[in-house]
MDAnalysis code that builds the backbone (N, CA, C; Angstrom):
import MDAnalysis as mda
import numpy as np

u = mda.Universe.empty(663, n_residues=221, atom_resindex=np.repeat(np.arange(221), 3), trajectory=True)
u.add_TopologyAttr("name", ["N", "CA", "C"] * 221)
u.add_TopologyAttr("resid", np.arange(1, 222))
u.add_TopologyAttr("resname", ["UNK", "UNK", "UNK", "UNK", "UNK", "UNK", "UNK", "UNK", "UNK", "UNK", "UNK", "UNK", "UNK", "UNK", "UNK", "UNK", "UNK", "UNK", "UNK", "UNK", "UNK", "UNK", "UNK", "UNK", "UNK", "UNK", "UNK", "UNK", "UNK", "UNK", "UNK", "UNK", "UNK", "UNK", "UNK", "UNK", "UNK", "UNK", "UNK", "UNK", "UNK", "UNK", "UNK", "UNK", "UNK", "UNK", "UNK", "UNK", "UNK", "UNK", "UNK", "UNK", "UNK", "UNK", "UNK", "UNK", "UNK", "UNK", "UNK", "UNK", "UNK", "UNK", "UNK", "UNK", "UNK", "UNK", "UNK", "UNK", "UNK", "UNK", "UNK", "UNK", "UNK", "UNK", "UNK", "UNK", "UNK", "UNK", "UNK", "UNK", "UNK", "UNK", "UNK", "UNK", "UNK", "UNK", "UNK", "UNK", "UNK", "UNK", "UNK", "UNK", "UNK", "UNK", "UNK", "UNK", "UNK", "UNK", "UNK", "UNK", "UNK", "UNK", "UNK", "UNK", "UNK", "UNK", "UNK", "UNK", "UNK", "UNK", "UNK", "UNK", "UNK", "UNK", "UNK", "UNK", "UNK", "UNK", "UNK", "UNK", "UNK", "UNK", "UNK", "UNK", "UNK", "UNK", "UNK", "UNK", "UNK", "UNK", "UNK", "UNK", "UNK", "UNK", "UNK", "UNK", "UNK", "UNK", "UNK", "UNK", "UNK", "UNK", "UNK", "UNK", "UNK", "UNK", "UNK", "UNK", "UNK", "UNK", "UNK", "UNK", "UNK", "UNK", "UNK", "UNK", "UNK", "UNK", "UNK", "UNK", "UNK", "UNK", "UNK", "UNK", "UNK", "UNK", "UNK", "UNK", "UNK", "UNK", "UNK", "UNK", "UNK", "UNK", "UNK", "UNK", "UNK", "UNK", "UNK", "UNK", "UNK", "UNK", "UNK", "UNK", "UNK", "UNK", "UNK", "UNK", "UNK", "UNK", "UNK", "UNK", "UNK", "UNK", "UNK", "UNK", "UNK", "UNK", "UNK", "UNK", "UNK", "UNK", "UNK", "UNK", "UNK", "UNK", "UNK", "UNK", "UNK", "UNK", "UNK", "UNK", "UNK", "UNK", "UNK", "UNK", "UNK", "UNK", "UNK", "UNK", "UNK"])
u.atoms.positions = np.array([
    [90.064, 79.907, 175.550],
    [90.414, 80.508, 176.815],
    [89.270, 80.344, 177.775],
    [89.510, 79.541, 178.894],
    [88.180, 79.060, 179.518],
    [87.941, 80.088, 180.940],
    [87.038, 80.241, 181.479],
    [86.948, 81.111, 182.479],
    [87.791, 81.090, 183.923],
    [89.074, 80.139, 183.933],
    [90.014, 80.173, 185.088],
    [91.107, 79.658, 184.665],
    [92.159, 80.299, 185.404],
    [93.697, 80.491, 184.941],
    [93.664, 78.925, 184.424],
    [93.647, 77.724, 185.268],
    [93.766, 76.808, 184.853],
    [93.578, 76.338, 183.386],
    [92.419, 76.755, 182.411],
    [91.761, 76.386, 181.586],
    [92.752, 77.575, 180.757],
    [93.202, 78.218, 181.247],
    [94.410, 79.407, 180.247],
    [94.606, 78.711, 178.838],
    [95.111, 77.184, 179.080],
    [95.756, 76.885, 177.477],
    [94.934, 76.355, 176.852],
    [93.493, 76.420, 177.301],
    [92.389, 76.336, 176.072],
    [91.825, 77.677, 175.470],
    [92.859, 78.734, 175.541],
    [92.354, 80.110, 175.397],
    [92.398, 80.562, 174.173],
    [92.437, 81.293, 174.321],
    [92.686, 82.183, 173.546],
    [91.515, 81.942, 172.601],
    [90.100, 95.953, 159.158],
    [90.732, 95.228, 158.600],
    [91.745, 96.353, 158.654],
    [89.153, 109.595, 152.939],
    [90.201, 109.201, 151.734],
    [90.207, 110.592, 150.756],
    [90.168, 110.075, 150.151],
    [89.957, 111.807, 149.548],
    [88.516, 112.609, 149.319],
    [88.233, 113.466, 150.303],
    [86.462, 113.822, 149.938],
    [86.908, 114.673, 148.431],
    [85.774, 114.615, 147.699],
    [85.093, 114.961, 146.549],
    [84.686, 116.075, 146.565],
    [85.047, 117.453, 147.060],
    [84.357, 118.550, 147.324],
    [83.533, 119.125, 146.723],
    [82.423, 119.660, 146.790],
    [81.172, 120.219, 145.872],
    [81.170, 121.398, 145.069],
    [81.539, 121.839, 144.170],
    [81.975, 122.774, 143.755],
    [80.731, 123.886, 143.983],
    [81.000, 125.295, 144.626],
    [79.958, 126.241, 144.716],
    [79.387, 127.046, 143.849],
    [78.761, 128.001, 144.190],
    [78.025, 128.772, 143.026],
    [79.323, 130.056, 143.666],
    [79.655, 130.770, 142.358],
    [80.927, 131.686, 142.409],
    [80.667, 133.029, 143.276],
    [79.126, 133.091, 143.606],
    [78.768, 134.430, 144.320],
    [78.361, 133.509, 145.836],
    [78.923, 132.204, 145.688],
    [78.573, 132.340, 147.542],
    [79.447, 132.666, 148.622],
    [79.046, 132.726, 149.691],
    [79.103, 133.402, 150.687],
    [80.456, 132.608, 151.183],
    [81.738, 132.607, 151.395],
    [82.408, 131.636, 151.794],
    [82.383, 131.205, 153.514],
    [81.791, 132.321, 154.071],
    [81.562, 132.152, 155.484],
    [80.397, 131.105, 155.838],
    [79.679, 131.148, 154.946],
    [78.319, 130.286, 155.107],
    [78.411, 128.945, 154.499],
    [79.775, 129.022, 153.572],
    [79.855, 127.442, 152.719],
    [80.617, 126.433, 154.294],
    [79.846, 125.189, 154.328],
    [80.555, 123.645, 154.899],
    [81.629, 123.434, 154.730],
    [82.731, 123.545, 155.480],
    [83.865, 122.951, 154.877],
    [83.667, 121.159, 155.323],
    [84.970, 120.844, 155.258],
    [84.607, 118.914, 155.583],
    [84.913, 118.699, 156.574],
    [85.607, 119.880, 158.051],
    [85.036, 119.750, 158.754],
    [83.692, 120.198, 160.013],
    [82.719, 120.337, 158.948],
    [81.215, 120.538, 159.328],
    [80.647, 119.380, 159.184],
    [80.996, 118.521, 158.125],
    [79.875, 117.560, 157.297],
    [80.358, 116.220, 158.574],
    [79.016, 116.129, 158.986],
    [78.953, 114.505, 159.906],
    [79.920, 113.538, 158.900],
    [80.933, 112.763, 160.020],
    [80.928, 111.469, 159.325],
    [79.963, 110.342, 159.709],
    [79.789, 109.571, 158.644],
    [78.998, 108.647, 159.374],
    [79.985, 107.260, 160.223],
    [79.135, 106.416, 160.736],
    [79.825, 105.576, 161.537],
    [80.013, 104.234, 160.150],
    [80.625, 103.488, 160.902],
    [81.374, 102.072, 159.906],
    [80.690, 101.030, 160.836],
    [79.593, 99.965, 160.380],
    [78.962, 99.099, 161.122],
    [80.001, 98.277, 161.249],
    [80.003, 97.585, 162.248],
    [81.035, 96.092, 162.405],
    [80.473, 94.816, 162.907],
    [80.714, 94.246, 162.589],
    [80.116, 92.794, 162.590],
    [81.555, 92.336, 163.553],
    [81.684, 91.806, 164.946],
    [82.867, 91.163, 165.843],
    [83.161, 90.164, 166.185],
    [83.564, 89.055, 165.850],
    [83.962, 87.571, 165.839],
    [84.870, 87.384, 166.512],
    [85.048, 86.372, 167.585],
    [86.467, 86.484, 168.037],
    [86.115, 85.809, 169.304],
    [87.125, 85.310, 170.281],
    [87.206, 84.707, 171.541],
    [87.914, 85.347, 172.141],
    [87.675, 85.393, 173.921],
    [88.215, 86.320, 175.128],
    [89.423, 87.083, 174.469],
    [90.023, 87.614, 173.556],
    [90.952, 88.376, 173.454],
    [90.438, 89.735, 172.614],
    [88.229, 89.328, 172.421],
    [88.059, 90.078, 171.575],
    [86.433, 90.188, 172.415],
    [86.259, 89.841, 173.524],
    [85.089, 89.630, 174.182],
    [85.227, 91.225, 174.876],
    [86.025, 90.843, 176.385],
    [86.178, 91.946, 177.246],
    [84.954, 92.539, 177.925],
    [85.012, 92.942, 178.876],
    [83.598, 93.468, 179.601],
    [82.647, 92.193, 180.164],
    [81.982, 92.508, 179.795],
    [80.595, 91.575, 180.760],
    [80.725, 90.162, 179.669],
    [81.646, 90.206, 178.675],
    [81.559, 88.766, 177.791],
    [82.422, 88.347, 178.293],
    [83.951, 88.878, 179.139],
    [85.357, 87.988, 180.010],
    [85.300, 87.548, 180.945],
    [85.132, 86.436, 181.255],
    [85.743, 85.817, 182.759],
    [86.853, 86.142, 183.212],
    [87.297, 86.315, 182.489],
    [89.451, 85.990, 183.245],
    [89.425, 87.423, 184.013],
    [89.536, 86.861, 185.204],
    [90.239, 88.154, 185.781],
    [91.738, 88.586, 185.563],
    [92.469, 87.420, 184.805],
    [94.084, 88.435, 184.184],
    [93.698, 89.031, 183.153],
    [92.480, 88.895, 182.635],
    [92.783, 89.434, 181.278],
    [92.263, 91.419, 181.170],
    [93.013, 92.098, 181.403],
    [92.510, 93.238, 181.385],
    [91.796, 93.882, 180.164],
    [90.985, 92.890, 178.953],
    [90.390, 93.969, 178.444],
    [90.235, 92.731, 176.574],
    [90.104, 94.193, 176.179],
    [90.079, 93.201, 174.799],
    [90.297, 93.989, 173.540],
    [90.708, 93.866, 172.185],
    [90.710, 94.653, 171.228],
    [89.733, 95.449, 170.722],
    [88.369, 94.596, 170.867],
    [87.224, 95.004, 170.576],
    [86.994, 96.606, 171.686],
    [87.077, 96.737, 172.279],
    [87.329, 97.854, 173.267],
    [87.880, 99.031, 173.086],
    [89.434, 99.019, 172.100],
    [90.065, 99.611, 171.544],
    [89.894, 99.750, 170.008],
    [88.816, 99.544, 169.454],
    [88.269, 100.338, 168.291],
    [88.192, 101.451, 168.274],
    [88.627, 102.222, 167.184],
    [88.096, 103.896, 166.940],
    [86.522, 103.698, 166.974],
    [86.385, 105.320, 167.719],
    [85.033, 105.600, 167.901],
    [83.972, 106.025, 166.922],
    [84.661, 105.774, 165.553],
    [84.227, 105.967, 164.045],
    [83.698, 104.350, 163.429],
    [84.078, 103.434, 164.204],
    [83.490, 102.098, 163.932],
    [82.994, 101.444, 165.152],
    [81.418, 101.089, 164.582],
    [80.371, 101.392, 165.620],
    [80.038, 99.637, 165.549],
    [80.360, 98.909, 166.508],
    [80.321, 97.291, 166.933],
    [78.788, 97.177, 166.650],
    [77.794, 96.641, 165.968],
    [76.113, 96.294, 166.034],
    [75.853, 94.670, 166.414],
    [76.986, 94.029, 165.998],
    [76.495, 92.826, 166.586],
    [77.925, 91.399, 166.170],
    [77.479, 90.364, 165.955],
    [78.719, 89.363, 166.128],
    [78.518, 88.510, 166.853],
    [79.596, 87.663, 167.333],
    [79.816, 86.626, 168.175],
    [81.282, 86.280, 168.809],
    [81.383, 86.942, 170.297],
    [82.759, 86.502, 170.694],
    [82.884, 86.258, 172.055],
    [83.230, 85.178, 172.927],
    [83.562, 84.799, 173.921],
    [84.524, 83.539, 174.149],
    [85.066, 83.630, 175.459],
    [86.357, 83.265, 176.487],
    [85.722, 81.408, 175.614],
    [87.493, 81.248, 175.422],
    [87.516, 79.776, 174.997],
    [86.745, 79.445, 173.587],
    [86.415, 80.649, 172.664],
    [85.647, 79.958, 171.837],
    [86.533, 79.447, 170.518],
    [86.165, 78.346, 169.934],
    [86.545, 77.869, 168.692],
    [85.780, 78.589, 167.523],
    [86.582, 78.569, 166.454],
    [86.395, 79.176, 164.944],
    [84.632, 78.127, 164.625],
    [84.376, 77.111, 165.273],
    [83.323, 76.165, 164.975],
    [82.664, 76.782, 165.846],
    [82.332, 77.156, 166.956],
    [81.975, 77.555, 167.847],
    [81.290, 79.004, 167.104],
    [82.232, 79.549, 166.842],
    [82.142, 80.736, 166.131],
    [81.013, 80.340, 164.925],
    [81.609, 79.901, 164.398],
    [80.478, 79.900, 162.932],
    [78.956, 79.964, 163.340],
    [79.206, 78.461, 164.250],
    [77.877, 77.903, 165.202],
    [76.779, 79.221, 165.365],
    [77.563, 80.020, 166.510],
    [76.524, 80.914, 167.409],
    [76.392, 82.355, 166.442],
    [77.165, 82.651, 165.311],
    [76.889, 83.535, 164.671],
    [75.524, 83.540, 164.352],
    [74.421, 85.056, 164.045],
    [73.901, 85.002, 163.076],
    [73.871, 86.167, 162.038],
    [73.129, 86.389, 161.321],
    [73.265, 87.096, 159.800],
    [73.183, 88.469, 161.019],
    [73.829, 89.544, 159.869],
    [73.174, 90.725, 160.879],
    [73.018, 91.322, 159.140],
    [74.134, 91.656, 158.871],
    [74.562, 92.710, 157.535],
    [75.725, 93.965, 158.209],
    [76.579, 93.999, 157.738],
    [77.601, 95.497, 158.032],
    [78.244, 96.112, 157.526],
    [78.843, 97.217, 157.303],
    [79.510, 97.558, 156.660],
    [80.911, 96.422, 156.620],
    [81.333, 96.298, 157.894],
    [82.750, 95.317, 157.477],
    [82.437, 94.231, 158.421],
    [83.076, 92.853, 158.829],
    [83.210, 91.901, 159.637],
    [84.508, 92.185, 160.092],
    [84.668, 91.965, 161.540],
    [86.048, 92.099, 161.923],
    [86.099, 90.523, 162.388],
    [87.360, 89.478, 162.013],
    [87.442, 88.571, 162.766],
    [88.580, 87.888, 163.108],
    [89.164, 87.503, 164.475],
    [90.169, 87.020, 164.662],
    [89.965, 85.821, 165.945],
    [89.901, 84.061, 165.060],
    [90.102, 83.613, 165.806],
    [90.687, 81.867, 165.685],
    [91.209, 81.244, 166.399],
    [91.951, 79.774, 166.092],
    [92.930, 79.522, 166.725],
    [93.157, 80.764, 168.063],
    [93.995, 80.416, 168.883],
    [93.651, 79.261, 169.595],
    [92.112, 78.911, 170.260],
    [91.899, 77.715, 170.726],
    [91.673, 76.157, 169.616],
    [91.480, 76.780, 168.703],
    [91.472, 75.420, 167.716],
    [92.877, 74.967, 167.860],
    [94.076, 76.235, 167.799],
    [95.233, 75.367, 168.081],
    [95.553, 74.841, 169.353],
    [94.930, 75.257, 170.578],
    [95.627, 74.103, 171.241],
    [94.571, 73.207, 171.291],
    [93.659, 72.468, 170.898],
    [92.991, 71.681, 170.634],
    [93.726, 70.969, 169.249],
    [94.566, 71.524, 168.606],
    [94.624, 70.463, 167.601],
    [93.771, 70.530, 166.348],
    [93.108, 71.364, 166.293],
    [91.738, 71.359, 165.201],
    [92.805, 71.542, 163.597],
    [92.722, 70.623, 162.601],
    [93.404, 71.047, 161.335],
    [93.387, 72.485, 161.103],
    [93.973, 73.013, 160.197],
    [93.756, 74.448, 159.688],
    [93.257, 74.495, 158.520],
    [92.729, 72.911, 157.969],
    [91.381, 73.134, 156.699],
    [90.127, 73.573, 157.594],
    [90.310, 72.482, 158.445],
    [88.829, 72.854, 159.159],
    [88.651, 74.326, 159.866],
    [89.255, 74.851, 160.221],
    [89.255, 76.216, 160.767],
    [88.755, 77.195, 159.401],
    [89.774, 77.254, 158.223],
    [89.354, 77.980, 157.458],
    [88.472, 77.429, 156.983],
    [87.532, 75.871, 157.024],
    [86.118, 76.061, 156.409],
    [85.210, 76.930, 157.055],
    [85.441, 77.174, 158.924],
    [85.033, 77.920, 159.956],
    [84.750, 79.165, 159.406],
    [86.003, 79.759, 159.485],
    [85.693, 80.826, 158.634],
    [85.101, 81.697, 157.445],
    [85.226, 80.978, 156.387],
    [84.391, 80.800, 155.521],
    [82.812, 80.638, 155.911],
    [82.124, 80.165, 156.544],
    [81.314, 79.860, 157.303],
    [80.722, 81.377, 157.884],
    [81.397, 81.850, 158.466],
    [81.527, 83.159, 159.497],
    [81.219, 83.846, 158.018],
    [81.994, 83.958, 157.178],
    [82.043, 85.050, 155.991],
    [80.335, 85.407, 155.442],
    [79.580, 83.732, 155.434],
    [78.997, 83.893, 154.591],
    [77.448, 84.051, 155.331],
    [77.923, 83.702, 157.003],
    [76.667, 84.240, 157.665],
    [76.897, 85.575, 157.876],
    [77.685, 86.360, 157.612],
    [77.901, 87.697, 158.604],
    [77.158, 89.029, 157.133],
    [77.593, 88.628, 155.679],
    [77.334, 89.176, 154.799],
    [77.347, 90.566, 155.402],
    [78.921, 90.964, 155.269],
    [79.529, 91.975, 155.197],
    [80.328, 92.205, 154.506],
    [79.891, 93.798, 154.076],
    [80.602, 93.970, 152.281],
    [82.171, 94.110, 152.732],
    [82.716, 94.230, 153.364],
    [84.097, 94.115, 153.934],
    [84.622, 93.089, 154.673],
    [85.532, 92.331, 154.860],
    [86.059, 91.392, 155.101],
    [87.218, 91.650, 155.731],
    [87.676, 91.888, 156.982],
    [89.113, 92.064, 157.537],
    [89.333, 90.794, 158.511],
    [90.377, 90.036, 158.684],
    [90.994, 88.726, 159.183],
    [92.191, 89.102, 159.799],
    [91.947, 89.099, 160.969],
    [93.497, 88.910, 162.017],
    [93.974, 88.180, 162.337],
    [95.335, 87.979, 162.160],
    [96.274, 86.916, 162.587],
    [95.859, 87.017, 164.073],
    [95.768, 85.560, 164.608],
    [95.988, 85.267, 166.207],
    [97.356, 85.796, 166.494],
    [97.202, 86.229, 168.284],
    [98.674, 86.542, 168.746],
    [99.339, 85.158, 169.219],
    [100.197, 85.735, 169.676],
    [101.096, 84.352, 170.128],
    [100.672, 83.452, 171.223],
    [101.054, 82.447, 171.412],
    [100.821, 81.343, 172.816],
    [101.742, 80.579, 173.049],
    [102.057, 81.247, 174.328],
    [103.369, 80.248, 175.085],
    [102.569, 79.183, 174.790],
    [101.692, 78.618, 174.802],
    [101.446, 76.937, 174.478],
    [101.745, 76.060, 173.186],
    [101.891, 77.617, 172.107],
    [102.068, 76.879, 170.473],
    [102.851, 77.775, 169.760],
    [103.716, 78.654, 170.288],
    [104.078, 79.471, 169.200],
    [104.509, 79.259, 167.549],
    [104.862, 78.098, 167.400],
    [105.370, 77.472, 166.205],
    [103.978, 77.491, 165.224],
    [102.780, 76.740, 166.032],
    [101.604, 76.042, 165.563],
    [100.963, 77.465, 164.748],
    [101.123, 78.388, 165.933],
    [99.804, 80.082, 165.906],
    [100.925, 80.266, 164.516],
    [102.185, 79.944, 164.227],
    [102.757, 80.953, 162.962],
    [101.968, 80.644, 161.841],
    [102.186, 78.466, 161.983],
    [101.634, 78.125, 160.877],
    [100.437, 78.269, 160.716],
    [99.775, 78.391, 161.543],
    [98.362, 78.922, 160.984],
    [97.990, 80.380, 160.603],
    [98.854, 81.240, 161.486],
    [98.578, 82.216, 160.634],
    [98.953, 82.312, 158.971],
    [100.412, 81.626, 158.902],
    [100.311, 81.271, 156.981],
    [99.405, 80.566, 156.817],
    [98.593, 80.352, 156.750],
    [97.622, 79.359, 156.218],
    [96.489, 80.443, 156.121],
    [95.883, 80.717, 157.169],
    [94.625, 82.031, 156.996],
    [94.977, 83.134, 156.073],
    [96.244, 83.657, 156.034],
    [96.581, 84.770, 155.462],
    [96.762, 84.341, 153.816],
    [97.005, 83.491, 153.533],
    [97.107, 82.670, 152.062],
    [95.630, 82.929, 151.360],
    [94.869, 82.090, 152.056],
    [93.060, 82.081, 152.251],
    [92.618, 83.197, 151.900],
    [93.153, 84.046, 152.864],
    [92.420, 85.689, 152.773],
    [92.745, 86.836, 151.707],
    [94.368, 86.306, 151.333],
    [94.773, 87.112, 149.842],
    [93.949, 85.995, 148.730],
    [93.969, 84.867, 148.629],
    [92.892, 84.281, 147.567],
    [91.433, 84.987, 147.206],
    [90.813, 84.871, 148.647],
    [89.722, 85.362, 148.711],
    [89.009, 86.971, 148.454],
    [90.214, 87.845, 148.488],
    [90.241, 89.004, 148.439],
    [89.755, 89.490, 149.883],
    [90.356, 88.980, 150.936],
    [89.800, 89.184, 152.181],
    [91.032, 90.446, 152.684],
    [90.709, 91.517, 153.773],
    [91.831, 92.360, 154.020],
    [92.629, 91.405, 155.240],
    [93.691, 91.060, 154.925],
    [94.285, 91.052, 156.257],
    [95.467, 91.471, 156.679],
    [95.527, 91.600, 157.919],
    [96.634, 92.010, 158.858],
    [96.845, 91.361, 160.252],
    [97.958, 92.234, 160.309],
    [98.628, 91.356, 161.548],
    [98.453, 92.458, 162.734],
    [97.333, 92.550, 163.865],
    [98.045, 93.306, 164.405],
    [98.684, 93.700, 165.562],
    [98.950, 92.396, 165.713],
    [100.119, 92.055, 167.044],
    [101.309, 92.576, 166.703],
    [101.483, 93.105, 165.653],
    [103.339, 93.027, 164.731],
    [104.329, 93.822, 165.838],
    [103.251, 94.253, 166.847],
    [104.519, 95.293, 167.633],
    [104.355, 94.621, 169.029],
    [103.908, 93.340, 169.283],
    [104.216, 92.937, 170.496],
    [104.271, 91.647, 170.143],
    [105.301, 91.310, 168.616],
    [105.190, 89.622, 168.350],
    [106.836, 89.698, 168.022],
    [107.433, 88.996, 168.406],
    [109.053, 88.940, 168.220],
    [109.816, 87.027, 168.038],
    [109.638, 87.007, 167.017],
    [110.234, 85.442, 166.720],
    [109.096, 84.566, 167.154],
    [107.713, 84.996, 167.134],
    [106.471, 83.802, 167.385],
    [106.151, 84.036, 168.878],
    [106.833, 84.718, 169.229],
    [106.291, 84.852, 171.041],
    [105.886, 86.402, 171.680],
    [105.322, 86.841, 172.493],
    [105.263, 87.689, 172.977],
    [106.220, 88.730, 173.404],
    [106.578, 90.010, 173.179],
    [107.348, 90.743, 173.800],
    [107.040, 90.895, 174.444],
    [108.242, 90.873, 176.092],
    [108.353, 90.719, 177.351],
    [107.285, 92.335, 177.545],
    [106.419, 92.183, 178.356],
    [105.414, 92.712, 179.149],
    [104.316, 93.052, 178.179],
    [103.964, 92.083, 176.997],
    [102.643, 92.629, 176.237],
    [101.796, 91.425, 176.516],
    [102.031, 90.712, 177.170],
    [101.160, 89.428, 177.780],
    [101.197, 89.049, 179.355],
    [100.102, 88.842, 180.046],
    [99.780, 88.818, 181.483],
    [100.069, 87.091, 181.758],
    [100.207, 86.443, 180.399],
    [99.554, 85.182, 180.421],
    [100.839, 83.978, 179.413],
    [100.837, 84.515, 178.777],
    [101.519, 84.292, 177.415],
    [100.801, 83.693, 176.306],
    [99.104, 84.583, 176.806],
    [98.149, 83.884, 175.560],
    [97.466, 85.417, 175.621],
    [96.869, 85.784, 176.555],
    [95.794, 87.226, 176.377],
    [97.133, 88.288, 176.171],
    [96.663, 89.442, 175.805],
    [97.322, 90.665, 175.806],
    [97.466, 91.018, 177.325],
    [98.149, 92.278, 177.039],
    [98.236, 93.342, 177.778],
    [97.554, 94.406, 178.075],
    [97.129, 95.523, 178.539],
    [95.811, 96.732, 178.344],
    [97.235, 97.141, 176.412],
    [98.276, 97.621, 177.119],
    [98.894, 98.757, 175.922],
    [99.081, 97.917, 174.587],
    [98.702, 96.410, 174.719],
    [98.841, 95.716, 173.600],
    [97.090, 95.434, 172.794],
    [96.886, 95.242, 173.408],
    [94.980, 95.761, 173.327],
    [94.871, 97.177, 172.591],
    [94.927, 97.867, 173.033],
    [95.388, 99.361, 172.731],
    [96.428, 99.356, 171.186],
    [97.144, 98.578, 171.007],
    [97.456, 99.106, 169.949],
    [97.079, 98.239, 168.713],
    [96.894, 96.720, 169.208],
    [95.891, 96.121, 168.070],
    [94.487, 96.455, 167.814],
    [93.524, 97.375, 168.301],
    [92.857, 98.356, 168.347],
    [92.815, 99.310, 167.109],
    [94.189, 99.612, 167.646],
    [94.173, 101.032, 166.831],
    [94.749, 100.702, 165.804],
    [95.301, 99.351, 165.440],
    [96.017, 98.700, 164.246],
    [94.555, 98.739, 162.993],
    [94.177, 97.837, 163.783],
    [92.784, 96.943, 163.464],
    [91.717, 98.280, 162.532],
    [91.874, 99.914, 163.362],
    [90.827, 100.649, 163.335],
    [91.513, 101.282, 162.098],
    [92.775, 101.308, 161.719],
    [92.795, 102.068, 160.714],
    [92.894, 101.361, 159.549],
    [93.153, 99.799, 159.563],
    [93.093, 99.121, 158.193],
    [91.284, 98.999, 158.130],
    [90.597, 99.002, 158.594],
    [88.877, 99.162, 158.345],
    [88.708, 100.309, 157.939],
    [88.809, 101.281, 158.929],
    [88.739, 102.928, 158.020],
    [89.262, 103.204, 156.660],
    [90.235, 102.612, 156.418],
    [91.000, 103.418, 155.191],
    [90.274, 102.336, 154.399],
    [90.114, 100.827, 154.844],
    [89.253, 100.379, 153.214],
    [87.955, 100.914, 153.244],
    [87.184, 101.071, 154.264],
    [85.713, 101.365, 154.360],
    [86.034, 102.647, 153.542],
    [86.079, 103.923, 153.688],
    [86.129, 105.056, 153.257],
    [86.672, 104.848, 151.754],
    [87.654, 104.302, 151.444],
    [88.185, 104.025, 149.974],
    [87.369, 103.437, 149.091],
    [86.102, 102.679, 149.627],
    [85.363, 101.667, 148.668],
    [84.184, 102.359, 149.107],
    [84.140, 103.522, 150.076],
    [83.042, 104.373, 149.596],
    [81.940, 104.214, 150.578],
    [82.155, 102.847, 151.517],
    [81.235, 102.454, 152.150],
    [81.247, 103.225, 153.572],
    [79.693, 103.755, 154.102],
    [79.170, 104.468, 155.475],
    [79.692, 105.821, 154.792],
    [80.122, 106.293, 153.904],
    [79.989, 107.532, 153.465],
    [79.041, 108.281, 154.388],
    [79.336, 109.653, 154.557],
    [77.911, 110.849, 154.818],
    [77.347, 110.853, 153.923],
])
């Protein structure tokens, strides 16, 4: 997704343990769980203009980005994502950080470039192994009036990859994706979102990370 409309069609992852007390304490003075801080969930953010937003977007259609619409319980430290970038691109400008999880969603521009979908998922792979994050979540790209057929097959292809790999993934366009294309008003473009489609791959995105982060124990208090 390049920085003007024109360049548009190069555009585009529980149960607390309670402490058992001493039988003469005070129950007014005992913590319940909600006293005890949670801690935050580091994230590692990969992704091109649909995951940039702010001072990383050019597009003035594009109102915003997923990365934006994270819960405020998973705390962004670092990554690599901007307008028009490729999964190579991606690997490229990454570097190591460490996080609790990697969030990454990207190959909408490899497809309209044409890029195979071996080479993308070597990309990725790539991304996995600079980011060394004990969590792994992979988003399907959304749709593109330029490829809708192409974005399906590649999403089977990543999502294959990512159940091999034991990677989490999801989809979380699923409520503004209808037969490979956009539902009418969740795209400005028929490649970027919408703000309320942003907003809910967000909040898609924030609870498949929370529920594995917390389940495998990781950013615990």
């Amino acid at each position: 997704m390049g920085a003007r409309r024109s360049q548009a069609s190069l555009a585009a992852a529980i149960v607390a343990i309670p402490i058992a007390g001493c039988a003469t304490a005070d129950p007014a003075s005992t913590p319940t769980s909600h006293d005890e801080p949670v801690s935050l969930i580091s994230a590692i953010v990969v992704g091109d203009s649909l995951a940039a937003g702010g001072v990383d977007d050019a597009l003035e259609w594009d109102p915003g980005s997923w990365t934006e619409n994270l819960d405020q319980d998973i705390e962004v430290i670092g990554g690599w994502r901007r307008d028009g970038a490729t999964t190579a691109q991606m690997a490229q400008n990454l570097r190591s950080a460490g996080a609790d999880a990697l969030i990454m969603i990207g190959g909408t521009n490899d497809v309209h470039q044409g890029v195979p979908a071996t080479e993308i998922v070597a990309n990725l792979h790539r991304i996995v192994d600079t980011a060394q994050a004990d969590l792994i979540v992979v988003g399907a790209i959304p749709p593109s009036v330029h490829a809708e057929d192409a974005v399906l097959q590649l999403n089977a292809v990543i999502e294959t990859e990512a159940v091999e790999q034991g990677w989490i993934w999801l989809d979380p366009w699923t409520d503004d994706r209808i037969d490979g294309e956009w539902r009418s008003g969740s795209s400005p473009d028929g490649v970027h979102a919408s703000s309320d489609a942003y907003q809910r791959a967000g909040a898609s995105i924030s609870r498949v990370v929370i529920a594995n982060a917390r389940r495998d124990g990781r950013a615990d208090p």
